[in-house]
TORROVO-506450 format. One record per residue (C-alpha): residue in three letters; residue number from 1; x, y, z. Coordinates in Angstrom, 3 decimals. Layout:
! residues N
+-----+-----+----------+----------+----------+
!   r !   k !       c1 !       c2 !       c3 !
+-----+-----+----------+----------+----------+
! ALA ! NUM !        X !        Y !        Z !
...
+-----+-----+----------+----------+----------+
//
This chain:
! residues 157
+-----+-----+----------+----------+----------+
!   r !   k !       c1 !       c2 !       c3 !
+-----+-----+----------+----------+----------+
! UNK !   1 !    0.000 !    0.000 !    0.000 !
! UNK !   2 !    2.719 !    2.651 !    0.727 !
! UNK !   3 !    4.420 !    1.832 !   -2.224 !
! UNK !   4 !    1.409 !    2.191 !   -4.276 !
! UNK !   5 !    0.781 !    5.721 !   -2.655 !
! UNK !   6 !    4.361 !    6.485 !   -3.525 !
! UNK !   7 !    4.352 !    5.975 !   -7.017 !
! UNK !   8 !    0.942 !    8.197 !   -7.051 !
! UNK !   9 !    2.808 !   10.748 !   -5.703 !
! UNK !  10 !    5.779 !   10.937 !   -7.725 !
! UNK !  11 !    3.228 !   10.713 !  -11.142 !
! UNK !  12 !    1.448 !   14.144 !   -9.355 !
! UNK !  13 !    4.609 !   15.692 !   -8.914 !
! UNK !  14 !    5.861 !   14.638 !  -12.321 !
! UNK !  15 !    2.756 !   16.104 !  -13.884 !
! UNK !  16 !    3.101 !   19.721 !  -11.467 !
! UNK !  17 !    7.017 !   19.840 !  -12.850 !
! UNK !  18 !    5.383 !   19.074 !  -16.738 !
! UNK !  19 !    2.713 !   21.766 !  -16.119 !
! UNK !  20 !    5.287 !   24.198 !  -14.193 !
! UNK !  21 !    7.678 !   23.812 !  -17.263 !
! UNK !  22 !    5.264 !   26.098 !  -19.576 !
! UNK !  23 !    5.601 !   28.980 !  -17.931 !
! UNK !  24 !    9.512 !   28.663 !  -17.207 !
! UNK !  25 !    9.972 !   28.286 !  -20.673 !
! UNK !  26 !    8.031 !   31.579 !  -21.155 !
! UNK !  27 !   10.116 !   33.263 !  -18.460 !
! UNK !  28 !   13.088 !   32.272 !  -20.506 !
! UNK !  29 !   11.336 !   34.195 !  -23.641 !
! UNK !  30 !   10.822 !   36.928 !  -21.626 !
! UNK !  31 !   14.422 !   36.938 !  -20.768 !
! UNK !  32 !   15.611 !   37.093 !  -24.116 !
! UNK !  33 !   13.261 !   39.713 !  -24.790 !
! UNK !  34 !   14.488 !   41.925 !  -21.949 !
! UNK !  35 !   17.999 !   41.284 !  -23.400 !
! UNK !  36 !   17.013 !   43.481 !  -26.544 !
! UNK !  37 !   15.367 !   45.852 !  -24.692 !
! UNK !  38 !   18.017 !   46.899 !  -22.253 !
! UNK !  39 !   20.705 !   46.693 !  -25.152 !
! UNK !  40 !   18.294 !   48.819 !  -26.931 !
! UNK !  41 !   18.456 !   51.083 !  -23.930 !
! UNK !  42 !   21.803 !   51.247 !  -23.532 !
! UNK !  43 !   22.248 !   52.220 !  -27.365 !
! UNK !  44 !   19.823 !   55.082 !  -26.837 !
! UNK !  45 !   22.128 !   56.237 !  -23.910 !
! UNK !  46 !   24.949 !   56.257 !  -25.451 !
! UNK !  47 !   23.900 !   58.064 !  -28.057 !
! UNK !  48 !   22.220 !   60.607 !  -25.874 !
! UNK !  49 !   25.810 !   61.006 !  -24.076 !
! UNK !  50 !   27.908 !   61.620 !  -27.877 !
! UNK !  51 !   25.074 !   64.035 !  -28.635 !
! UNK !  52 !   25.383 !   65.655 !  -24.730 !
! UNK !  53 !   29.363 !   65.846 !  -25.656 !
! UNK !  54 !   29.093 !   67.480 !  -28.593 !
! UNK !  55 !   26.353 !   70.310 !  -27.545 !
! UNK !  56 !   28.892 !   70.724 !  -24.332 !
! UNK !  57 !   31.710 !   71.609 !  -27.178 !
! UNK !  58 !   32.261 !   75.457 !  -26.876 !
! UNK !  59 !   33.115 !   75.192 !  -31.021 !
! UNK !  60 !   30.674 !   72.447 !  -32.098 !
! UNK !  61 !   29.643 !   73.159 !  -35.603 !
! UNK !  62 !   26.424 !   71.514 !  -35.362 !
! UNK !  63 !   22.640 !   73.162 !  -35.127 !
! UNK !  64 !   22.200 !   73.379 !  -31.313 !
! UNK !  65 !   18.239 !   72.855 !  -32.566 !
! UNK !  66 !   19.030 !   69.695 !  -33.805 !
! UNK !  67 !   20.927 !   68.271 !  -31.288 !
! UNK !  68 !   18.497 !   69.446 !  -28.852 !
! UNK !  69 !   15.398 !   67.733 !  -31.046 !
! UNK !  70 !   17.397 !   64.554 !  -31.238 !
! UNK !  71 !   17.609 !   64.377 !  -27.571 !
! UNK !  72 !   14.405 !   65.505 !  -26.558 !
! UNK !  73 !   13.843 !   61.878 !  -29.284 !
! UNK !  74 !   16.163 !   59.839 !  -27.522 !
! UNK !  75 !   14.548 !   60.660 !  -24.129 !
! UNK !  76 !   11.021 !   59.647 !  -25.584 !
! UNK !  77 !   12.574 !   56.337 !  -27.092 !
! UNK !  78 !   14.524 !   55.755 !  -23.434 !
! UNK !  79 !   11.170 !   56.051 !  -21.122 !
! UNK !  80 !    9.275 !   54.052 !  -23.513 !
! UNK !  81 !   11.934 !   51.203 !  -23.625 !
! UNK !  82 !   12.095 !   51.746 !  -19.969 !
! UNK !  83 !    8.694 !   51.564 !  -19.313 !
! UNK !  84 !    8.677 !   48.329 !  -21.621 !
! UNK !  85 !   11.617 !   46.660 !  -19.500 !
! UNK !  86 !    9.494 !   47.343 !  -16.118 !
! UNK !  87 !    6.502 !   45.732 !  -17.908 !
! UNK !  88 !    8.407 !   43.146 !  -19.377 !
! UNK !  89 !    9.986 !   42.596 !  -15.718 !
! UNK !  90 !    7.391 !   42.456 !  -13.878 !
! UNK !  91 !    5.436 !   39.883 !  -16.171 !
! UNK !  92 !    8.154 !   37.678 !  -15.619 !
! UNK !  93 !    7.364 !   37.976 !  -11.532 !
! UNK !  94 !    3.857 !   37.324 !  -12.322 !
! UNK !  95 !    4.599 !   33.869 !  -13.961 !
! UNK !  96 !    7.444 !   33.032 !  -11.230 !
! UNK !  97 !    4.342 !   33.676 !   -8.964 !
! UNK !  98 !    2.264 !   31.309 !  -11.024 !
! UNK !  99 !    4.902 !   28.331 !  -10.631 !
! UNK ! 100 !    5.362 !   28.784 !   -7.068 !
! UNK ! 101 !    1.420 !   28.716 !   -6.491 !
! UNK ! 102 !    1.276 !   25.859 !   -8.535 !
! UNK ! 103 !    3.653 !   23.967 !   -6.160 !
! UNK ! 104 !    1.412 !   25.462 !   -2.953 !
! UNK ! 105 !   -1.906 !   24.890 !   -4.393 !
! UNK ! 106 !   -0.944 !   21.100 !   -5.061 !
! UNK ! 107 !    1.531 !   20.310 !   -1.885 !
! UNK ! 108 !   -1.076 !   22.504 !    0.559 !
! UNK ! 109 !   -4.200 !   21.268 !   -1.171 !
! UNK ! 110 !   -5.746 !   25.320 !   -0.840 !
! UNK ! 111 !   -7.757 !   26.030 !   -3.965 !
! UNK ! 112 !   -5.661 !   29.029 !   -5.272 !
! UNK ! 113 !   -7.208 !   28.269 !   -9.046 !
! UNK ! 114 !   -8.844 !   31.897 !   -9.158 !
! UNK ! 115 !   -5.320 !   33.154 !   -7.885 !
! UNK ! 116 !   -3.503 !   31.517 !   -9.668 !
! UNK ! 117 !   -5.450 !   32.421 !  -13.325 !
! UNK ! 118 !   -5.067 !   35.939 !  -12.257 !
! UNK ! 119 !   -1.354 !   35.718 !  -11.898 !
! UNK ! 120 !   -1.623 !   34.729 !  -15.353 !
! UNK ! 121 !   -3.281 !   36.821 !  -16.836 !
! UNK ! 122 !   -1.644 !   39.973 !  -15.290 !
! UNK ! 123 !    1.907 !   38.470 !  -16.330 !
! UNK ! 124 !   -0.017 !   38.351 !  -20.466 !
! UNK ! 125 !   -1.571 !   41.925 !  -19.781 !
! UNK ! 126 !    1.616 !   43.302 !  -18.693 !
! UNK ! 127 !    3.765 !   41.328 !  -21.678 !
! UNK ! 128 !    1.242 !   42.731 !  -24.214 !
! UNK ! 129 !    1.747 !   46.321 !  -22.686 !
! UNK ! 130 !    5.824 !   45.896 !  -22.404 !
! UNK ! 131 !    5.352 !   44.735 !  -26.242 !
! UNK ! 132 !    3.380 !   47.729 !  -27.072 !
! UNK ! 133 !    5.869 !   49.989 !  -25.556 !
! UNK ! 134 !    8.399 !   48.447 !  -27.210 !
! UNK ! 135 !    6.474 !   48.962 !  -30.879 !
! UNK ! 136 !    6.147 !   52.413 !  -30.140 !
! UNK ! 137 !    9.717 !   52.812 !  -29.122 !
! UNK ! 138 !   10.426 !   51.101 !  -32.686 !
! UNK ! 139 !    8.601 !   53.477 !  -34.615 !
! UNK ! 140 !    9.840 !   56.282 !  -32.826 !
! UNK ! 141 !   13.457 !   55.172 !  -33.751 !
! UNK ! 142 !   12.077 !   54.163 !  -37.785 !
! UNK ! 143 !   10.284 !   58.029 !  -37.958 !
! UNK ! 144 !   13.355 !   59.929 !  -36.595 !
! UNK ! 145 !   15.643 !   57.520 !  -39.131 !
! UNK ! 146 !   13.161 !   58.517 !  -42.266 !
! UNK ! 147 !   13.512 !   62.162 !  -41.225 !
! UNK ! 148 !   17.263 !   62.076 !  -41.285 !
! UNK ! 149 !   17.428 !   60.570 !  -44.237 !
! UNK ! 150 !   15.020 !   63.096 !  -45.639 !
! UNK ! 151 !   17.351 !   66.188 !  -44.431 !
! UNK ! 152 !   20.414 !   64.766 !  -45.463 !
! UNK ! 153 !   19.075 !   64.216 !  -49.244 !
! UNK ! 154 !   18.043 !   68.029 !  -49.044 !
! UNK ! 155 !   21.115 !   69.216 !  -47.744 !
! UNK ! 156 !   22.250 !   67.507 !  -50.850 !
! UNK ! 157 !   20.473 !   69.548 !  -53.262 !
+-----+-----+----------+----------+----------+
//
């Protein structure tokens, strides 16, 4: 009898570690994700600080309008890619949370099934908003790129 009871268990906890796995693996998606975003970040400061440098050049030969506009871009494009990295973040606590309710709701036998759905679908809620952010930080960066080009050709003429 106990070792019937024994191999129940280890098939329950077998099928909590297969059911857990789904949502680590979309952790793991979300990690890669948040990779591009804070390289994307860092990019945007970077060039923030070269176009800081140059305004703080007493001779600098640029427009100081342009620089300015560029930066006042580059600050949009960093608080939307920041916003989308806190987003992004904090979906990923939201499906940690999941897992480690899973493991509670089936070791502690509490029904945390409404809990645990809401968990859920906060972490998709707040992935679909860090994605969002992260399109309109894209088309930010594609706009200000078709609007150089489009001075540089007339500068040309």
């Amino acid at each position: 009898m106990n070792g019937i009871t024994y191999s129940v268990q280890s098939v329950d906890i077998a099928h909590l570690i297969q059911i857990a796995l789904t949502p680590i693996f979309l952790i793991s998606a979300i990690g890669v994700t948040l990779n591009v975003l804070t390289s994307r970040l860092a990019r945007i400061v970077d060039r923030a600080r070269a176009m800081e440098d140059v305004l703080r050049q007493p001779d600098h030969q640029h427009d100081g309008r342009d620089l300015h506009g560029a930066l006042s871009v580059m600050a949009r494009r960093a608080r939307h890619i920041n916003a989308a990295i806190m987003l992004i973040t904090l979906s990923a606590l939201f499906i940690a949370l999941v897992v480690v309710m899973l493991f509670v709701n089936a070791f502690l036998r509490w029904d945390l099934s409404v809990f645990i759905a809401c968990m859920f679908i906060l972490s998709m809620l707040s992935l679909a908003a860090a994605l969002l952010a992260f399109l309109i930080e894209v088309r930010i960066a594609t706009n200000t790129l078709r609007i150089g080009i489009e001075a540089a050709s007339r500068q040309e003429e």
